[in-house]
N, C-alpha and C positions, 0 to 999 in steps of 0.2 A: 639374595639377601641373607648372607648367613648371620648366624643370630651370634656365633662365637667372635669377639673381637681380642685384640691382643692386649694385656692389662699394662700396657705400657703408660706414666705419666697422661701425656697425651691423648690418649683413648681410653683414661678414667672414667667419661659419663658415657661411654656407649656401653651398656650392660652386657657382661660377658654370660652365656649360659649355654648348659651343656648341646647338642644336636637334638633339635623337637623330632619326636615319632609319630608325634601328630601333625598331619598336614594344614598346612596355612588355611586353607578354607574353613577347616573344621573349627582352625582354633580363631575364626572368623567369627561363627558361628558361635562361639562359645562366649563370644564378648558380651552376646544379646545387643547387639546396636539396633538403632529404629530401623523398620523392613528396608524403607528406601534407601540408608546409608549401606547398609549392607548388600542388597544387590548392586550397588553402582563402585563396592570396592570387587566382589567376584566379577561383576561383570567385566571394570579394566585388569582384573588380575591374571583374566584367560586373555584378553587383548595382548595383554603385554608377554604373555607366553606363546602366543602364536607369532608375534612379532619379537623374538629372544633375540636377532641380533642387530634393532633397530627401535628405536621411539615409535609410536600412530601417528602418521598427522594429525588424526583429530583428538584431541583431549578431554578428559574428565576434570571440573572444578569443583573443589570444595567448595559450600555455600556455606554462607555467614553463619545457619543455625546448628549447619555438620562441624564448622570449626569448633563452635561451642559443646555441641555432646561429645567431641572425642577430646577437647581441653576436660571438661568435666570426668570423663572416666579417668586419663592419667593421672588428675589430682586423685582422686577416691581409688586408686592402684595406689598411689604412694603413699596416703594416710593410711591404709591398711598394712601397709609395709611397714610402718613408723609405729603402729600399731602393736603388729606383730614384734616388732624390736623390742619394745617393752616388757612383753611377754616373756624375754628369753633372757636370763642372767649371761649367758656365752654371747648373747648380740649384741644387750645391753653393753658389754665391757672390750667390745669393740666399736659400739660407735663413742662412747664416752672416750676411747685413744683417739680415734680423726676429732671429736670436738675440742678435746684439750691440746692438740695440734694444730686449733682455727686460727691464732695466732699469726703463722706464716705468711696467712692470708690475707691482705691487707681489706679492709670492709667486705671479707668474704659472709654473705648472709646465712643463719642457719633456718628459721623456719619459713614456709609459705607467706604467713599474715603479720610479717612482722612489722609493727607502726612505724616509720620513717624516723620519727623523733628518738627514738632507743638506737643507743649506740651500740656498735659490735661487741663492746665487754662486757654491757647489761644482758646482750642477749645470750653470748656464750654462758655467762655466769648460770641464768634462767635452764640454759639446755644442761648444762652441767646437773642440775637441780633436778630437772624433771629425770636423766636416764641414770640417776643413783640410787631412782626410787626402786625398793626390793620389793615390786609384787606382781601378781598373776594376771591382776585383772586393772587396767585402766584406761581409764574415757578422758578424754579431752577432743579439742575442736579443731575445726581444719587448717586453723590459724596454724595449729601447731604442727602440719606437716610436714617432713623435711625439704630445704630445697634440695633439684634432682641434684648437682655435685657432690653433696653434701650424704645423700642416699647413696650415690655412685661408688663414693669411697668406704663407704660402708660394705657395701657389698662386697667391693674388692678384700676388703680386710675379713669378712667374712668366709669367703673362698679362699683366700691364701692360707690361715688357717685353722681351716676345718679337713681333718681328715675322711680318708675311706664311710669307717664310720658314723661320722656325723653327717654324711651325705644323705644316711640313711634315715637318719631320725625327722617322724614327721614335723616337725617346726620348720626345720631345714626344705622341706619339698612343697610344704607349704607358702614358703619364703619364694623358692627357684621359682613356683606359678606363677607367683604374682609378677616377679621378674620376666619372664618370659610373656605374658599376658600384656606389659609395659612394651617389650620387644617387637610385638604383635600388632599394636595402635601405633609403632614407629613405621613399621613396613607399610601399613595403612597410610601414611601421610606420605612415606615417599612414592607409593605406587597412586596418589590421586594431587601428588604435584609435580609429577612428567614435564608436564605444558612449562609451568613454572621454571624448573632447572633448566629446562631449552632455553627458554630464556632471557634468563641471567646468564646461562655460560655464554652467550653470541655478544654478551657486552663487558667482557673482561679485558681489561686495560693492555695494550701491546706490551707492558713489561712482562705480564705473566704470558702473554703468546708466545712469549722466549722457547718456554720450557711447558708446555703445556698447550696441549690442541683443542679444538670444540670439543672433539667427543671424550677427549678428559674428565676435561672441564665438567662436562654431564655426569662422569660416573663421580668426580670429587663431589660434586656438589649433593647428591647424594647423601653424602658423609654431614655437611652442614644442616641440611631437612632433618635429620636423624637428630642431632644435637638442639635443633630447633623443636621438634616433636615433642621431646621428656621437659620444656620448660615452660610451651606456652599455655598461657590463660590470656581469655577475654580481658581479664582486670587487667592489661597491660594497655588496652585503650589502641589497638589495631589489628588490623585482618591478622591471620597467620603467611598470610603471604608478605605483608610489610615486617614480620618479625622474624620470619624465614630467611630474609634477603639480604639482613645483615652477616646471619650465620653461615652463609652459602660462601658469599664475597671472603670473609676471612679462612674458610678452609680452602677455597681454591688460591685465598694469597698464603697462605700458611705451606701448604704444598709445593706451588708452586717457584715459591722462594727458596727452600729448600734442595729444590731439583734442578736452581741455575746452574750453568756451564760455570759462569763467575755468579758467588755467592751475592746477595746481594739482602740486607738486614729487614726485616718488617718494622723496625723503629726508624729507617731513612723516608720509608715508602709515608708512615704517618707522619714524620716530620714535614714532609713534601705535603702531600693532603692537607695538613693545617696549616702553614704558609700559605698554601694556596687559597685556603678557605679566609685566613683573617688578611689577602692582599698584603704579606710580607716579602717584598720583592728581593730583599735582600735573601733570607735565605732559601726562597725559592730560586734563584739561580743557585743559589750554594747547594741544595739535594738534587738539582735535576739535574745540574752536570755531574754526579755523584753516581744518578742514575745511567745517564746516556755514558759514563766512561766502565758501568758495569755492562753496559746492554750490548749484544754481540746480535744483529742484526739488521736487515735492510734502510740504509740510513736516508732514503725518500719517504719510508715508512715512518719513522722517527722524526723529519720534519713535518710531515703533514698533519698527525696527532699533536706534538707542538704547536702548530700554525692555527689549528681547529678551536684553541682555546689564548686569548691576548695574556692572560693570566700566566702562561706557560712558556712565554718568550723568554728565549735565553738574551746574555748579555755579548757581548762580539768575538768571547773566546771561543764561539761554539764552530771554526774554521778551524782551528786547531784542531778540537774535540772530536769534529768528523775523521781527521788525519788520524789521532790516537784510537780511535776507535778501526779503522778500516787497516793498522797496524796490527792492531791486536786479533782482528778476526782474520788475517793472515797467517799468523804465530797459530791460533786454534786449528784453522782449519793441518795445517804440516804435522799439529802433534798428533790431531786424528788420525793421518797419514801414515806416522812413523812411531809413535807410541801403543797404538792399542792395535792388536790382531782384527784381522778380517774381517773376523763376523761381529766382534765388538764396536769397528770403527763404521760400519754400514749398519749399528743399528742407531749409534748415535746419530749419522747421519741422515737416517729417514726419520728420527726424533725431531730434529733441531731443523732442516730440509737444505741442509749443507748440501751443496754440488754431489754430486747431479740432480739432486733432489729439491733442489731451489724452489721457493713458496712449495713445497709439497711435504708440509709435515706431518708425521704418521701416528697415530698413536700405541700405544703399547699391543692395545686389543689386536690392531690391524697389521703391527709387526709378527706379534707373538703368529696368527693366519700364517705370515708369508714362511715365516722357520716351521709351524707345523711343530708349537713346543707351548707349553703354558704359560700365563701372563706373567706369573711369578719368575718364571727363568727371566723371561724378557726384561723385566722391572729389577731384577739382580745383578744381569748382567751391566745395565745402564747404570744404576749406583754405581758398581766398581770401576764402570770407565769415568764416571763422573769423578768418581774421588781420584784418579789416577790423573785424570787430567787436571783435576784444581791443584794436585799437587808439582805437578810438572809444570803449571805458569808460574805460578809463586818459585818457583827455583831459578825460574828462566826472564821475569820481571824483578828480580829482587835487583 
């Protein structure tokens, strides 16, 4: 669970911060959580270190009243943080640039308690108002918390910059704790929703099985708890396992869209999803042969996921569609063959579980084992054979 993330766009709200010295227990410890939530995160936290290259069968759940004291400490982490930003003329006239920037964002929210009825200009106007104020000391309510993007980017701009020196000044280290202490109640949520990401990964739709295996799927999911962690509150009106599961599903299709063999858009996949949700026949044939002419895999697989739901029936092109499709994953498999090197085409093929690897797909973890090299080589090499190959059908379907 490293605490440092890359400040890319996309990995905006996962909090970047420097390598802790102090160990996870302690700063466990230092949360002060009620005794019983606190022994039942140490206790799975040695579980899951005796168990480093595998899940427990058996699981720890968060109960209703743990979901609420660890929702309540991340809000009271970030109004201290929102807090602290006032305090600082250098913080203050960094978040007052992401506020005067909320613009881009189309109903992007900035406070916690903001009334429903206030529109996005009344409330940037108010945020504007409140972080011009020049002074040392000010109170306001939890209403006025930041939400976490909205913190996230702050941060970011805070770090980008602040020099050597400012690193050093307590405001600033005061700041990274709190950060880090936010980082700290994230690991806590993903290490006592294990159970959980198992899963949800085992019911990810065969598009994403394209490019993406179970135990992926487990470590992506991961990444969605995390995003889920910094935003839930009780006042959302369900467990954090229902508000979890939205943010799980969209990072493991965010991903694994991304790491198609043939690309394939996250605006097709929701077009397809609301079609199917409002019974629009028309253009649910129009996105799922959209899909099934991007999908490069076992086409019994493909009919019986179709077959499984009447909603999902294609219309009588889909004879054809097997023939385009069982073409095209002929043209894949020759450029695997004759485009990329050895060890680049055998890693793709125990990714995707291309001959001789048929249904036996591997995941990065369990590749990177067989080369006896880190996950990062493994996951580099596959992008650049990825991008070599998407660029070598487009030359060769044009």
């Amino acid at each position: 669970m490293q605490d440092r993330q890359k400040n890319s766009p996309e990995r905006i709200d996962l909090l970047a911060t420097t390598p802790s010295l102090v160990p996870f227990v302690n700063r466990v410890k230092e949360l002060r959580l009620s005794p019983d939530l606190e022994q039942k995160v140490l206790f799975q936290e040695g579980r899951l270190s005796v168990h480093s290259h595998s899940i427990p069968k058996a699981f720890i759940h968060l109960t209703a009243d743990e979901e609420k004291e660890l929702a309540t400490e991340v809000l009271l982490l970030r109004h201290q943080f929102t807090e602290l930003v006032l305090t600082s003329k250098k913080f203050r006239q960094a978040t007052l640039t992401v506020i005067q920037n909320i613009y881009l964002f189309k109903n992007r929210r900035i406070f916690f308690g903001t009334i429903s009825s206030t529109s996005s200009e009344e409330e940037r106007k108010e945020a504007l108002l409140l972080f011009s104020t020049n002074s040392t000391e000010v109170s306001f309510s939890l209403a006025k918390t930041l939400q976490h993007l909205i913190l996230g980017r702050v941060w970011n701009r805070i770090l980008s910059n602040s020099t050597k020196a400012d690193l050093q000044e307590q405001q600033f280290i005061e700041l990274h704790a709190i950060v880090e202490k936010l980082n700290t109640i994230r690991n806590i949520y993903i290490i006592l929703t294990t159970g959980l990401i198992k899963k949800l990964a085992s019911r990810i739709n065969y598009i994403y099985r394209e490019s993406v295996t179970r135990e992926d799927a487990i470590q992506i999911g991961s990444f969605g708890i995390a995003r889920a962690a910094y935003r839930y509150h009780p006042s959302s009106g369900v467990r954090f396992s229902t508000f979890a599961a939205t943010w799980v599903f969209k990072e493991i299709q965010r991903q694994s869209l991304q790491g198609r063999l043939i690309r394939l858009s996250t605006n097709t996949i929701e077009q397809y999803a609301k079609a199917a949700k409002n019974e629009d026949t028309e253009n649910l044939c129009k996105f799922s042969t959209l899909i099934r002419h991007a999908t490069i895999t076992d086409e019994d697989t493909i009919e019986e996921d179709f077959r499984s739901n009447p909603k999902q029936n294609l219309d009588q092109s889909h004879i054809a569609s097997n023939l385009e499709s069982q073409e095209l994953y002929a043209i894949l498999l020759d450029a695997v063959d004759h485009q990329l090197s050895d060890k680049c085409g055998d890693i793709i093929k125990r990714r995707y579980g291309f001959p001789p690897y048929q249904g036996q797909e591997q995941s990065i973890i369990s590749i990177s084992r067989v080369y006896g090299v880190t996950r990062g080589s493994i996951y580099q090499l596959e992008q650049a054979s990825l991008n070599k190959l998407n660029h070598h059908l487009k030359t060769v379907l044009q």
